[in-house]
N, C-alpha and C positions, 0 to 999 in steps of 0.2 A: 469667241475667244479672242484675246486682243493681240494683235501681231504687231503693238510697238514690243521695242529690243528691251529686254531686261537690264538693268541700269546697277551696276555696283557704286555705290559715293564712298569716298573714303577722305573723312576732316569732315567733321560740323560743326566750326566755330562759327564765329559772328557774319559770317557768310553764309557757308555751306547749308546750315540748317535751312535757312527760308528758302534757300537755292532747290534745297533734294525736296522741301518741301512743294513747291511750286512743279516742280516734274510730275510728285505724287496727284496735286490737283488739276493737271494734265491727262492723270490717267496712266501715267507710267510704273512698272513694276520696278522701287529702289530697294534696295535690300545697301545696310548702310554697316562702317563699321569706322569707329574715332575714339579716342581713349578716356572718355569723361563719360561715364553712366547715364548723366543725367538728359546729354545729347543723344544719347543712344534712344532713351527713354523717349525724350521729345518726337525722335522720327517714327517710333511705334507706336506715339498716341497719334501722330498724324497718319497712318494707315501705311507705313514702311516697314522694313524688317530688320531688325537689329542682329548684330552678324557679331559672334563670338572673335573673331580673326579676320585678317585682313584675305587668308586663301579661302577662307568659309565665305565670304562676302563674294570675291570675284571669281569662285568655281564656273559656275552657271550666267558667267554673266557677258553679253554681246559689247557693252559698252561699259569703261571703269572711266568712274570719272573722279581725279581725284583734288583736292582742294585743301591744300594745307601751307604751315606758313613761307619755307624758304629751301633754299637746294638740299642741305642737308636731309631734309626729314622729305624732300621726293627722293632723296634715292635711300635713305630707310627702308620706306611703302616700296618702292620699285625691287629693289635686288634681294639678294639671298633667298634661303629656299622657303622660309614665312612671305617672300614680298610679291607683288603682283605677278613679274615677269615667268616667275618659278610656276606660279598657280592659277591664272587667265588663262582659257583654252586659246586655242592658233585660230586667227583671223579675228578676235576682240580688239575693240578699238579702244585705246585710251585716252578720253581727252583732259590734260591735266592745264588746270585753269589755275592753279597757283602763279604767286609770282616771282620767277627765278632768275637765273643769271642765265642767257643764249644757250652757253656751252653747255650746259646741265639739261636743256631741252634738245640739242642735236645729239649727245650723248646717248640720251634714255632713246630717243626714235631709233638710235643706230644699231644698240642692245637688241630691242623690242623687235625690230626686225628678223633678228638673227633666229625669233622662237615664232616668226610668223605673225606680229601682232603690230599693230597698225598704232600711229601715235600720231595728235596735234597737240600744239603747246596753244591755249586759249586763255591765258590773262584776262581781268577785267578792270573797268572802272566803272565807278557807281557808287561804291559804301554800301554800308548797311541798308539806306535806303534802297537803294537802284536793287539790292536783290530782293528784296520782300516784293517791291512792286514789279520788276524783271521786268525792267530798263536798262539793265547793265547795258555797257559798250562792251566788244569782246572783240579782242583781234587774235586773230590767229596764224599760226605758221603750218607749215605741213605742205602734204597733197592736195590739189584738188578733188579727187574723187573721195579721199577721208575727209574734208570739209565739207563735200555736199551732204557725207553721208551721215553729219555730226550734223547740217543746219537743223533740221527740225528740232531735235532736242535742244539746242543755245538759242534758238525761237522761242522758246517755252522761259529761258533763262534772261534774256533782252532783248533790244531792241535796235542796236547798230553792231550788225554783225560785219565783220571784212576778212580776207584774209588775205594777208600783209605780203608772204611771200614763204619762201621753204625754212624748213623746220627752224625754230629761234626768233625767226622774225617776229612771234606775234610777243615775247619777250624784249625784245629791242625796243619796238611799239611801247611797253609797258612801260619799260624804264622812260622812255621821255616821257608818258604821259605824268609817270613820277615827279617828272624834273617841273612840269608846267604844274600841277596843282603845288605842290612845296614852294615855288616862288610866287604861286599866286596867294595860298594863307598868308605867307608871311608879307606880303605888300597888304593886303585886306588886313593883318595884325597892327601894320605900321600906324595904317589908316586909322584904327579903330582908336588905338593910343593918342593920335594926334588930335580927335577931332574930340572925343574927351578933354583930351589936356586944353582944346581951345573955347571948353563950354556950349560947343554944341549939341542940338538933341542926335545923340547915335541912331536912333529908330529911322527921322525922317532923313538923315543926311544919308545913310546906308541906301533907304529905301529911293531915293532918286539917282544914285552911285550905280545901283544896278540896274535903273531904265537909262543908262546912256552908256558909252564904250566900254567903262569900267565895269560895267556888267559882265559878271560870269553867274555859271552853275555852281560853283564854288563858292560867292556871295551867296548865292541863293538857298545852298544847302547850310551855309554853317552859319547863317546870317544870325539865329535863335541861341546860336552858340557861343557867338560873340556878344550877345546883347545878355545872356542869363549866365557868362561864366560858366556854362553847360558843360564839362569835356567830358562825359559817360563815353566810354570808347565807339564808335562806328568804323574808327581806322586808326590803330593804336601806332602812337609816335615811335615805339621801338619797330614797327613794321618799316615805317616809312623811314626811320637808319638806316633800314636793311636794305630798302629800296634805292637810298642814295648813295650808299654803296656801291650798287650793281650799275646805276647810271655812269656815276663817277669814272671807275672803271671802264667800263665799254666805251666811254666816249675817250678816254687815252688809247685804250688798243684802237681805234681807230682814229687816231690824234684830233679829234676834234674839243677845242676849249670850251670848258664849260664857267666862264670867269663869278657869273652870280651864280649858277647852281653850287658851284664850289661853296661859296659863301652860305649858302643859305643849308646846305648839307653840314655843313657847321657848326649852324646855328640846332639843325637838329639833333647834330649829335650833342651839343650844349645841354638841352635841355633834358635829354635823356640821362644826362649826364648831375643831373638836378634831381633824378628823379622823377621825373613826369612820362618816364618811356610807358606805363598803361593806359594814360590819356588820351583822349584821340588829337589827332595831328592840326586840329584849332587849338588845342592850347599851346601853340606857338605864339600866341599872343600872349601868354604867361610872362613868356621869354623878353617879349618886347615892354612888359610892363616891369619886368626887375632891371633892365636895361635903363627904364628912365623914372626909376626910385619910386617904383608901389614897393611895399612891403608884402609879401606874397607869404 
């Protein structure tokens, strides 16, 4: 009989699924519940349990992990007498890996307390990619003895796991790592336009841009994205609004300037603003190319 913890997931989007599904091929018992059918569908063909409700899902369950898109809809899933806090037995852990605003993660630990039930905020980066393969980065905020007691399972999930510091921190983490890929597509956008407009081959100039400083993981991942006008979402551009939002913000409540994030949180909200918020957050080069007269 297998005495890993029974696993409640709640969100199966372009995350979550690979995510709950990677626990399952782990071995772990998920019983899963998110409001599109056909995810539901997908975690029962992969050997999970599809959960009428969000209190039917996290009855029986030692660990709720939930994964959805923004403060709002965690404290949805969290409150009232349908939401986690009401229906997770006392001493359930919840590790909610969404990506939120600080205050909304020391919030829900402070609630969650008060019924006995243990809470870390675990953000990720990675895309789509990083969870199928579970490589994520994951930082986290909380306890330590709720983060030891959560590594093995975000073991299963990635591969640079930390925790940041108490509860929010692993949210704070988040948001700059917000701030650093959003100004790294759109300099890699700038890039892509320029060296186009100047008749070079993008494949090889790309491809030697990322064996020297200018190399990142962010070339490396959206590199096929910028060469094939690719944007199928992996990390949809109204996400990443939302995200330089919560950057934005936190970095005034704690006065620190964010002079190019500003600008380039601008430039996202632009283009969402165009319409492209379902694309994923390479087609910022969209942006850069109606900026210097493609017809798009």
């Amino acid at each position: 009989m297998s005495t890993l913890p029974n696993i409640a997931w709640i969100g199966l989007g372009i995350m979550g699924s690979p995510m709950a599904e990677n626990l399952l091929k782990a071995g772990y018992s998920v019983t899963g519940f998110t409001l599109e059918q056909d995810k539901l569908d997908r975690l029962a063909a992969a050997g999970g349990t599809a959960a009428g409700s969000i209190a039917e899902a996290v009855k029986d369950a030692d660990v709720v992990i939930t994964m959805v898109p923004a403060s709002p809809h965690v404290e949805a899933i969290s409150y009232g007498e349908n939401g986690i806090l009401e229906n997770a037995k006392s001493g359930a852990l919840i590790i909610d890996m969404s990506s939120i605003t600080p205050q909304t993660s020391i919030d829900l630990a402070k609630n969650a307390a008060e019924k006995g039930i243990r809470v870390i905020d675990a953000p990720v980066s990675g895309g789509e990619a990083g969870a199928i393969e579970a490589v994520l980065s994951i930082m986290v905020g909380g306890e330590k003895a709720d983060f030891d007691a959560a590594l093995p399972i975000l073991e299963t999930l990635g591969k640079t796991i930390v925790l940041c510091g108490p509860h929010g921190s692993g949210q704070t983490v988040k948001a700059a790592n917000q701030l650093i890929v959003a100004v790294n597509i759109q300099a890699c956008a700038e890039a892509v336009v320029f060296l186009e407009k100047s008749g070079v081959d993008l494949n090889a100039a790309l491809d030697v841009l990322n064996g020297g400083l200018a190399g990142s993981t962010v070339l490396t991942r959206k590199k096929d994205n910028f060469l094939n006008r690719d944007f199928k979402p992996g990390f949809r551009i109204d996400l990443h609004h939302k995200d330089m939002g919560i950057v934005t913000d936190a970095a005034r409540n704690v006065g620190a300037a964010l002079p190019v994030g500003a600008v380039v949180a601008q430039l996202v909200a632009s283009l969402r603003a165009q319409g492209d918020g379902g694309l994923d957050h390479s087609a910022l080069l969209r942006a850069v190319e109606r900026l210097s007269g493609a017809q798009i």
